[in-house]
N, C-alpha and C positions, 0 to 999 in steps of 0.2 A: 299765613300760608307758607311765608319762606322758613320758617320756624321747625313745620314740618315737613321740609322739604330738607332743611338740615339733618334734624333729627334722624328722619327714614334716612340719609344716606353715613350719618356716623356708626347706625344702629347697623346697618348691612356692612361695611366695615368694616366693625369691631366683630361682626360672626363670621365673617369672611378669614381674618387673622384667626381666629380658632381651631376653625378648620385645617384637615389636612387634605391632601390632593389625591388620597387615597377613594376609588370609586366603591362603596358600598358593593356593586352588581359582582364585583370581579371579586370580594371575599369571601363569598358564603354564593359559591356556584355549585349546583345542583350536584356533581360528582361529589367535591370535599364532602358537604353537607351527608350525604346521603352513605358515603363509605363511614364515617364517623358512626352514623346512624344506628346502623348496621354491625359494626363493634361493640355498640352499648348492647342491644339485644341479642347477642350471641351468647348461646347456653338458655334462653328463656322459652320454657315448653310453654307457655299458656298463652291462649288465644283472648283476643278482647272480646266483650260480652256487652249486648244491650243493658243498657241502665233502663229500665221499664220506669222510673220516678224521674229522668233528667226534665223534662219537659212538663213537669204537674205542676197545679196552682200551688202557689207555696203560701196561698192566702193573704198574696197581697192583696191592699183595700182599694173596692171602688168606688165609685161615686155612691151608690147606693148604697154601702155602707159605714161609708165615711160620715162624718158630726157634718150637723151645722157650719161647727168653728172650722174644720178644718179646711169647706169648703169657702168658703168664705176666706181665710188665710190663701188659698191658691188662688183664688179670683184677686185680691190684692197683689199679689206679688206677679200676677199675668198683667194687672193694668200697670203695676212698678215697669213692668219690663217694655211694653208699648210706651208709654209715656219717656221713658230715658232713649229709646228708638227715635220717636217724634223728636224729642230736643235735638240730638245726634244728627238728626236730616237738619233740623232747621239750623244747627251751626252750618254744617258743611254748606247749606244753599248759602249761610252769609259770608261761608270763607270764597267762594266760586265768585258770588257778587265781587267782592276787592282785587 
């Protein structure tokens, strides 16, 4: 437990020293942003147009279409992911217990 208690605080630290103290909000405020914008499209006659195909199946597979194997591959790699969850609680309950 003290291990990562170490760790978490070398690891924020060292991202901490990376950083600058510059705030993201104050560089990219809606005026800059939007006059920039606004220069790129200048001289551009055309208007945007619905995409009638943005949102069609693009025939990805469902369960219904999908093999045997492949469902059987995803039911494995869901019990992989439950099961490394379950151990992951049960360290933490026994790092809490010490």
């Amino acid at each position: 437990m003290k291990f990562r208690i170490a760790l978490t605080v070398a690891a924020t630290a060292a991202l901490a020293a990376c950083g600058s103290a510059d705030d993201a909000s104050t560089e990219a405020e809606a005026e800059s942003v939007e006059v920039v914008a606004e220069d790129a499209l200048e001289g551009v006659e055309a208007e945007p147009v619905e995409d009638a195909e943005a949102n069609a199946d693009d025939g990805a597979a469902d369960e219904e279409t999908m093999a045997p194997s492949e469902q059987a591959q995803i039911q494995e790699a869901g019990d992989a992911a439950a099961d490394t969850a379950a151990a992951a609680m049960d360290a933490m309950a026994e790092d809490m217990g010490n």
